[in-house]
C-alpha positions in Angstrom: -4.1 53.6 76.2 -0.8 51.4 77.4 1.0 52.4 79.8 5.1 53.0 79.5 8.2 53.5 80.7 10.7 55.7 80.1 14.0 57.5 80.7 15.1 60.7 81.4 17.2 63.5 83.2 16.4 64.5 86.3 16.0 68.1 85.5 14.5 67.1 82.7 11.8 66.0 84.3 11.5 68.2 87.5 11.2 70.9 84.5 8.1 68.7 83.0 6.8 68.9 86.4 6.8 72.4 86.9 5.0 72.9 83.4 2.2 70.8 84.0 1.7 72.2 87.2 1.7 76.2 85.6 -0.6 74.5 82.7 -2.8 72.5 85.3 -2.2 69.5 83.4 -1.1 66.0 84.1 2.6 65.1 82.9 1.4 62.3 81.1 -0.9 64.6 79.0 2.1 66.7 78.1 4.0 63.6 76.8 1.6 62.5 74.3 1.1 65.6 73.6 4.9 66.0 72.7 5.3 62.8 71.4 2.1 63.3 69.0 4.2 66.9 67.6 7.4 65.0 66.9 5.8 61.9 65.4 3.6 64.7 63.0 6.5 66.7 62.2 8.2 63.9 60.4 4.7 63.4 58.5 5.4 64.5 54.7 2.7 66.8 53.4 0.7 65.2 50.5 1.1 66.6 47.1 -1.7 66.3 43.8 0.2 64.2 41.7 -1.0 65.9 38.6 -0.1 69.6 39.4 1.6 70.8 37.1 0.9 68.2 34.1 -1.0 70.4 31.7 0.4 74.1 30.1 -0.7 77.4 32.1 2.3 79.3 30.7 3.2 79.8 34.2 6.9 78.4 35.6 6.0 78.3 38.8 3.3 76.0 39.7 5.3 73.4 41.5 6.6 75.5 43.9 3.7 77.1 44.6 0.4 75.0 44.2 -0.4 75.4 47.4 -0.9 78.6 47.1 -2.4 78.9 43.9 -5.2 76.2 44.8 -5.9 78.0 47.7 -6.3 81.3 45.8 -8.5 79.5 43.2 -10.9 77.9 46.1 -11.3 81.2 47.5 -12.0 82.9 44.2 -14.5 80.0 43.6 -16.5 81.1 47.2 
């Protein structure tokens, strides 16, 4: 790990303080930790390229192939 620096609002921080104390944590572990959730949340979610290529009849499947692979693995069990 590398160590840095950075800034921030007083209260802002005596408030990080106070939650790592209740949590038992250090505040550097609740930093990545933060950091880590906004750097994941911009991640896009990967889609199958070919969903939705051949004819099911169904007009759907784009907005929900998630779900309907999902159903089909579990079927598949």
């Amino acid at each position: 790990m590398k160590r840095t620096t950075i800034v921030a609002d007083e209260s802002l921080l005596l408030e990080l303080k106070h939650q790592a104390k209740r949590e038992g944590r250090t505040v550097s572990e609740l930093i990545r930790e933060a950091l880590e959730g906004y750097l994941r949340r911009g991640e896009k979610k990967k889609t199958l390229s070919f969903v939705g290529a051949g004819r099911s009849g169904r007009n759907d499947i784009s907005e929900k192939s998630e779900e309907i692979l999902e159903q089909a693995f579990e079927r598949a069990r």
